[in-house]
MDTraj code that builds the backbone (N, CA, C; nanometers):
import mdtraj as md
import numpy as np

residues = "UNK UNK UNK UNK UNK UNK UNK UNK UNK UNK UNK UNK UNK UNK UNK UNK UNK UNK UNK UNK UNK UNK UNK UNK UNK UNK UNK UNK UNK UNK UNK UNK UNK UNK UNK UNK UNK UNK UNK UNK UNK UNK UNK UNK UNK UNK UNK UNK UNK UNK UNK UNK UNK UNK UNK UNK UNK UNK UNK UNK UNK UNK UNK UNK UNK UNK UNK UNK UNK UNK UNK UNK UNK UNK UNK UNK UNK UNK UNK UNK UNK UNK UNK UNK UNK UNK UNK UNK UNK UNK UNK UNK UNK UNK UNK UNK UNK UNK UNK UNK UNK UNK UNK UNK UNK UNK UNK UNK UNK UNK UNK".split()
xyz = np.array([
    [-0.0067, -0.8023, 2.8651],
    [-0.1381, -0.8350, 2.9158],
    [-0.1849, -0.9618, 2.8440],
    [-0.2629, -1.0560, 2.9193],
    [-0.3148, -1.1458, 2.8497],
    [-0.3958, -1.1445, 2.7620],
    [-0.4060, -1.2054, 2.6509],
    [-0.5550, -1.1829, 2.5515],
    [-0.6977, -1.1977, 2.6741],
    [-0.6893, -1.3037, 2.7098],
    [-0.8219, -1.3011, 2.7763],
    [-0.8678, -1.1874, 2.8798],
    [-0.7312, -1.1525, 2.9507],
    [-0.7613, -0.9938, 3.0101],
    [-0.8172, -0.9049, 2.9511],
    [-0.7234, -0.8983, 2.8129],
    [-0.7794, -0.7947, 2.7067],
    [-0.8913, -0.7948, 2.6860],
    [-0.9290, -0.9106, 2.6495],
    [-1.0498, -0.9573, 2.5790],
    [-1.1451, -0.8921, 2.6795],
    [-1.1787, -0.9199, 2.7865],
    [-1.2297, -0.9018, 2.8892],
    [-1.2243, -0.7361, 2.9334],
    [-1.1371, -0.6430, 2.9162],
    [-1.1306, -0.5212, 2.9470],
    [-1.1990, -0.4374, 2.8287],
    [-1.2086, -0.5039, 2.7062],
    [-1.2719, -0.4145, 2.6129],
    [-1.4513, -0.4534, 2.6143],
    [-1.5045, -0.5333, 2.6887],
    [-1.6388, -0.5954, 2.6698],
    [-1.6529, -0.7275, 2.6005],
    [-1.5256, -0.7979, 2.5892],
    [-1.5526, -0.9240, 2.5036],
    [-1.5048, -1.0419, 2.6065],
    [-1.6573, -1.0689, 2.6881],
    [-1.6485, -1.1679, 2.8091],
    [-1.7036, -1.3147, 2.7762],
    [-1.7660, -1.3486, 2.6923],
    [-1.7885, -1.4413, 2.5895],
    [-1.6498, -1.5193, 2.6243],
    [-1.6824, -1.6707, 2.6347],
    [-1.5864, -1.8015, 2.6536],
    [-1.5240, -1.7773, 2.5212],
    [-1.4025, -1.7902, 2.4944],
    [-1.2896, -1.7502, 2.4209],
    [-1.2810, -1.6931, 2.2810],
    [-1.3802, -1.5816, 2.2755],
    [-1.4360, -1.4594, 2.1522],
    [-1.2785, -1.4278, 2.1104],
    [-1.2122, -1.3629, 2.2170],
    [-1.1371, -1.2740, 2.2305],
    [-1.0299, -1.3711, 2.1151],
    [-1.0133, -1.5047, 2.2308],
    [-0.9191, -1.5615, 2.1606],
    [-0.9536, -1.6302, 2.0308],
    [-1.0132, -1.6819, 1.9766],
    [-1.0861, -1.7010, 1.8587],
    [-1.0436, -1.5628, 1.7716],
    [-1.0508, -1.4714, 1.7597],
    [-1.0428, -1.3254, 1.7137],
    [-0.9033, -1.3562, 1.6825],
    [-0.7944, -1.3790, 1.7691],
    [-0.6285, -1.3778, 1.7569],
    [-0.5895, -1.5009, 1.6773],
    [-0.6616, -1.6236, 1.7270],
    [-0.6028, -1.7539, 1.6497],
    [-0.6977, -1.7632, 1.4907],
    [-0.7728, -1.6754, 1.4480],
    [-0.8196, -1.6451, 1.3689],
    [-0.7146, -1.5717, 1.2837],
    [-0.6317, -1.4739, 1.3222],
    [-0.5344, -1.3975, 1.2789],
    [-0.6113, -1.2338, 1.2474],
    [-0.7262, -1.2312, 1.2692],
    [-0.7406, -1.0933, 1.2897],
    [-0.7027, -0.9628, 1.3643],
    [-0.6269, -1.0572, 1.4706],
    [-0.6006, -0.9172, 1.5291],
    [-0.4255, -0.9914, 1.5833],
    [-0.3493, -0.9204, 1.5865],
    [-0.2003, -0.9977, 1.6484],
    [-0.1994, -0.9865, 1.7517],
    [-0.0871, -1.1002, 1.8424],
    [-0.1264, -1.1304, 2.0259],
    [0.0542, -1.2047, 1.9736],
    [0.1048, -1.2854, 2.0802],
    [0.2015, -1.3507, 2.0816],
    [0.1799, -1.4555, 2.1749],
    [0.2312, -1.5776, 2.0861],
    [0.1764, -1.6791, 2.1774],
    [0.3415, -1.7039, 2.2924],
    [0.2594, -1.7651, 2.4226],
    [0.4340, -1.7536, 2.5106],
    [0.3744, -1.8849, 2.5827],
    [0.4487, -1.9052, 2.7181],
    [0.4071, -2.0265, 2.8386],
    [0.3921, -1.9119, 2.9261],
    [0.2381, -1.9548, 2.9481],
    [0.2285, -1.8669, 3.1152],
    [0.3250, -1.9406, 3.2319],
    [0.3933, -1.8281, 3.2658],
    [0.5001, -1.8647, 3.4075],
    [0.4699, -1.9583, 3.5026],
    [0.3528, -1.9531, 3.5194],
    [0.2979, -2.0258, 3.6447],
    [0.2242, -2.1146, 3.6405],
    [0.1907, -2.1907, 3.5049],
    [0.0386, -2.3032, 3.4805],
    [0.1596, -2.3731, 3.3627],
    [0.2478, -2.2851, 3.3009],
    [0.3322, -2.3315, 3.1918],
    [0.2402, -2.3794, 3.0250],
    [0.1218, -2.3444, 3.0698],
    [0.0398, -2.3013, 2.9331],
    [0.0657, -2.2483, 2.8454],
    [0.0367, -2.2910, 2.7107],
    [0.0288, -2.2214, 2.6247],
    [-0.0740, -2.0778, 2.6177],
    [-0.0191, -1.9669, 2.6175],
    [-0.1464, -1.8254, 2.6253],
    [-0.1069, -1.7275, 2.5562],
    [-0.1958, -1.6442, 2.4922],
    [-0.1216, -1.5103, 2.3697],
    [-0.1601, -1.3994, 2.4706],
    [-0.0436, -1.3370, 2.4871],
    [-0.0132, -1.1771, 2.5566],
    [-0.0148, -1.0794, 2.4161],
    [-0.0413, -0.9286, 2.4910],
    [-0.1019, -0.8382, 2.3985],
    [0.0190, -0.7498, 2.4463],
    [0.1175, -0.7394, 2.3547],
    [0.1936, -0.5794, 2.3452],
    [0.1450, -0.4331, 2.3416],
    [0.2079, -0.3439, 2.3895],
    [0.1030, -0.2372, 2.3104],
    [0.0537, -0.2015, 2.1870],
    [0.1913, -0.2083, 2.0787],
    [0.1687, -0.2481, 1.9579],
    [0.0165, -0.2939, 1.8927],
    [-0.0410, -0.4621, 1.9896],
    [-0.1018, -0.5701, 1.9627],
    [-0.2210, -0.4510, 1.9859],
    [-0.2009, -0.3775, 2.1254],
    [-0.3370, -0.3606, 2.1580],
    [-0.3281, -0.2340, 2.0856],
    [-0.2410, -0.1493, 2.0501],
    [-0.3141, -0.0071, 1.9470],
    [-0.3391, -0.0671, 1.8263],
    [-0.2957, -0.1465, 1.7671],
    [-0.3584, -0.2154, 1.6386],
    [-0.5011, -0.2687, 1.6267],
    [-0.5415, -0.3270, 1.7566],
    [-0.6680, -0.3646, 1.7493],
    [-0.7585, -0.2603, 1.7686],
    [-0.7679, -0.1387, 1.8479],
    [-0.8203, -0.0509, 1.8733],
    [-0.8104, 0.0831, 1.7301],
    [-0.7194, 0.0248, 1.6381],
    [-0.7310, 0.1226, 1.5138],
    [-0.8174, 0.0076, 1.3931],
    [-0.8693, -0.0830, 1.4530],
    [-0.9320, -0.1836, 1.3751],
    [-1.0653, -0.1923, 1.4086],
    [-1.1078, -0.2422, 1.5170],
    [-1.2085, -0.2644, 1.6071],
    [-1.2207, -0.1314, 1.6824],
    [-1.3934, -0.1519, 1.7424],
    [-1.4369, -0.1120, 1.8280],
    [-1.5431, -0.2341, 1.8961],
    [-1.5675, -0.2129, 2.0463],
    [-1.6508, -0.2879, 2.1433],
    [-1.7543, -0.1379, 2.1418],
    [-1.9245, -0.2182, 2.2253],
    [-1.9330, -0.1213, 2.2537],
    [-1.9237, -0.0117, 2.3841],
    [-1.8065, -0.1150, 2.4553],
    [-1.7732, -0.0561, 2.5671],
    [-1.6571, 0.0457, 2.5280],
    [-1.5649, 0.0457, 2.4418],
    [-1.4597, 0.1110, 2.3717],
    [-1.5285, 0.2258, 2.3531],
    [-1.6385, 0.2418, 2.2578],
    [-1.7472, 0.3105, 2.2120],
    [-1.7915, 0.4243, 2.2696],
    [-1.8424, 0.3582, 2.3750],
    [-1.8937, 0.4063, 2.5008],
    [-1.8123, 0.5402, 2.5394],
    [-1.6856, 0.4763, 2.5976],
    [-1.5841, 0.5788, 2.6323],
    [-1.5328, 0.6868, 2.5617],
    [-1.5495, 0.6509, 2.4090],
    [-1.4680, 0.7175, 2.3287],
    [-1.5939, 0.8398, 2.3233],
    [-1.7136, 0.8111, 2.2915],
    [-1.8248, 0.9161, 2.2809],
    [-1.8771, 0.9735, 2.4145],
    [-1.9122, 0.8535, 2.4788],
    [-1.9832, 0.9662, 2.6112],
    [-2.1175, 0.9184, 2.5704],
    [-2.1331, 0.7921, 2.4625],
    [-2.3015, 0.7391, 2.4587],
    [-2.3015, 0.6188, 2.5252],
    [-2.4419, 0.6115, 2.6221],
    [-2.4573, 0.4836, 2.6600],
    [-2.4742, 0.3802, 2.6001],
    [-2.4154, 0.2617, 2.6493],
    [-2.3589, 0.1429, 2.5421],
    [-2.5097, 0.0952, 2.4520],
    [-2.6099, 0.1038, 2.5400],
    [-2.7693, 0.1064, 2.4441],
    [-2.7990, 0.1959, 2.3558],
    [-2.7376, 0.2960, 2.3989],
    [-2.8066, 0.4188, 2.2606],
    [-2.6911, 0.3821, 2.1403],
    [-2.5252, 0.3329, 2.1547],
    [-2.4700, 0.3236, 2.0840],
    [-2.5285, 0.1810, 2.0243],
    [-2.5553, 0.0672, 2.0905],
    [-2.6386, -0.0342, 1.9850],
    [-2.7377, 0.0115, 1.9214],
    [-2.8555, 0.0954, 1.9145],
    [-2.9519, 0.1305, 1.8812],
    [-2.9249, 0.1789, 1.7485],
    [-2.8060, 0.2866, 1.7730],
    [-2.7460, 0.3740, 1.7069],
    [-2.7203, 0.2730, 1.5524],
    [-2.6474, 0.2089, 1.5932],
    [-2.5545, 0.1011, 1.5111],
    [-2.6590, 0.0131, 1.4213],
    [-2.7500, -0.0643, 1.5338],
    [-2.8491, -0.1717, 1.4667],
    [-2.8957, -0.0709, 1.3336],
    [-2.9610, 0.0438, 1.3904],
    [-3.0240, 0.1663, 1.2921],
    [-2.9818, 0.1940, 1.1516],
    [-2.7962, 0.2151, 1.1526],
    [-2.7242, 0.2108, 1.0552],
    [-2.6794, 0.0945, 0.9523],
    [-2.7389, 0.0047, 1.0372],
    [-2.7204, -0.1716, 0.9557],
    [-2.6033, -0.1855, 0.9931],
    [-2.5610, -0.1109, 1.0995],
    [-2.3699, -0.1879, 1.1196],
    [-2.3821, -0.3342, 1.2000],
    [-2.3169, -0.4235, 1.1195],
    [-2.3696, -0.5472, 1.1884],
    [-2.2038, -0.5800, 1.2288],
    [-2.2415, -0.6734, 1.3366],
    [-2.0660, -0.7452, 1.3809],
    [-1.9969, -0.7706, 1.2982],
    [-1.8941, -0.7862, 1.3536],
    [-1.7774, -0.8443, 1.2761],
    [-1.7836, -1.0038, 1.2780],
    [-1.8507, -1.0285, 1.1219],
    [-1.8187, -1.1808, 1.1290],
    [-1.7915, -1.2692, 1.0428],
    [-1.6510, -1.2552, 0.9723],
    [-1.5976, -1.2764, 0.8676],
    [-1.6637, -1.4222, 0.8507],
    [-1.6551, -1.4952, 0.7275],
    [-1.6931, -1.6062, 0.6958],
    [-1.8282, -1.6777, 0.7684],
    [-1.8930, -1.5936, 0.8340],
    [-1.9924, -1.6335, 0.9445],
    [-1.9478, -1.6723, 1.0567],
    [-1.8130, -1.6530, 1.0962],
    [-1.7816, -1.6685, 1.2162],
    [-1.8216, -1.5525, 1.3531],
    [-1.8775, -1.5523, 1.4532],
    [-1.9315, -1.5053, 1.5502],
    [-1.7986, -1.4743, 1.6636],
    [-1.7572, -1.3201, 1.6501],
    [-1.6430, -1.2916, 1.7996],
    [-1.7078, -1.2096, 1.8498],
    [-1.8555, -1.2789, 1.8793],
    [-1.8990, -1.1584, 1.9934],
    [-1.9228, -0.9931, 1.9630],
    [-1.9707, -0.8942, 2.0101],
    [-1.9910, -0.7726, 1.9951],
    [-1.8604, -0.6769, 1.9842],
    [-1.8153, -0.7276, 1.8575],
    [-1.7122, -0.6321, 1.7887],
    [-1.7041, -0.5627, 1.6788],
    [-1.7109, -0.4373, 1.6515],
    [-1.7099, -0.3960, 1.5051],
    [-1.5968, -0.3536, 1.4475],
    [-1.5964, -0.3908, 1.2948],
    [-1.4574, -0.2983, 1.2431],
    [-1.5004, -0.1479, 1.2592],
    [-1.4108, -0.0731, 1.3300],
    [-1.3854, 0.0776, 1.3628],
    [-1.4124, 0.1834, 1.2437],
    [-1.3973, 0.1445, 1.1186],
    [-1.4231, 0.2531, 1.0340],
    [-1.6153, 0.2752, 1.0057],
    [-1.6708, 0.1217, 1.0118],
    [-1.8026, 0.1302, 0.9766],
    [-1.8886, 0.2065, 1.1242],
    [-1.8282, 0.1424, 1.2125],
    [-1.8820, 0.2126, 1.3905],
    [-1.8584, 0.3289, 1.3443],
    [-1.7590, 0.4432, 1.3286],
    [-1.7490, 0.5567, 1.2829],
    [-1.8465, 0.6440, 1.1796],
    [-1.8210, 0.5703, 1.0854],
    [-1.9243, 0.6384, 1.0186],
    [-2.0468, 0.6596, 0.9961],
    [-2.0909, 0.5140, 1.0575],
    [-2.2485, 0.5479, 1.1306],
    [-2.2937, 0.6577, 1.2223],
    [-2.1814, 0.6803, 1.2734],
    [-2.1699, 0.7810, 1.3978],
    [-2.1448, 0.9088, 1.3875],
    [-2.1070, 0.9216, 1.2596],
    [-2.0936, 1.1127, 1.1727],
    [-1.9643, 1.1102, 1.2444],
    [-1.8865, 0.9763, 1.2516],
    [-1.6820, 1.0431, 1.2981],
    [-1.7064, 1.0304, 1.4790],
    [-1.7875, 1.0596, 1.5571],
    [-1.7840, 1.1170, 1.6821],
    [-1.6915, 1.0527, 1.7511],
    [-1.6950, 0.8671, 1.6819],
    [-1.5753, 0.7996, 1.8080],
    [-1.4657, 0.7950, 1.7122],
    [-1.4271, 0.8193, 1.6576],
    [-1.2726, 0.8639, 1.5866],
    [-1.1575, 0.8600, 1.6492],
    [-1.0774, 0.7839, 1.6338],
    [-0.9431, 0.7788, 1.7611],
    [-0.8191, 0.8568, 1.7147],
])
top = md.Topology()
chain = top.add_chain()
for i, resn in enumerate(residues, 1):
    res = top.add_residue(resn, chain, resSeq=i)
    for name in ("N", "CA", "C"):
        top.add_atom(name, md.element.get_by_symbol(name[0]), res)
traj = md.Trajectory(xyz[None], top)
């Protein structure tokens, strides 16, 4: 799958969050030539993508994993002081590391 697919299937629709996140080295992708444009683009293994999902959470990930609407889970979060993920002050959009989303949450989205 493409990063930007990815990016895009977990809630991270933001002009290139997703990828910023990978060429950052936070999360692993593989860079290849798309077949058909012959671009340079990073595809997500499964590997790529259970690694990020034992790292991160969106709060669309969130969402699914609990059964809370993606507002009560921000509410939830802002409440707990869980703030984004944004190493060095860098900004990837509405992503959290997965252990702090958790434990704000008494475990509920736990994978």
């Amino acid at each position: 799958m493409s990063a930007a697919e990815f990016g895009r299937s977990v809630g991270l629709r933001d002009n290139g969050c997703f990828i910023a996140l990978v060429e950052a080295g936070h999360t692993s992708a593989v860079q290849c030539s798309n077949p058909r444009t012959g671009r340079a683009q990073y595809r997500l293994g499964d590997g790529d993508i259970s690694s990020f999902h034992q790292r991160f959470v969106t709060l669309p990930t969130l969402s699914e994993e609990t059964g809370y609407h993606r507002n009560t889970l921000k509410k939830l979060l802002e409440a707990s002081q869980v703030a984004r993920f944004t190493p060095d002050g860098q900004d990837y959009g509405p992503i959290y590391l997965r252990e702090e989303a958790t434990r704000a949450l008494g475990q509920r989205g736990k994978r």
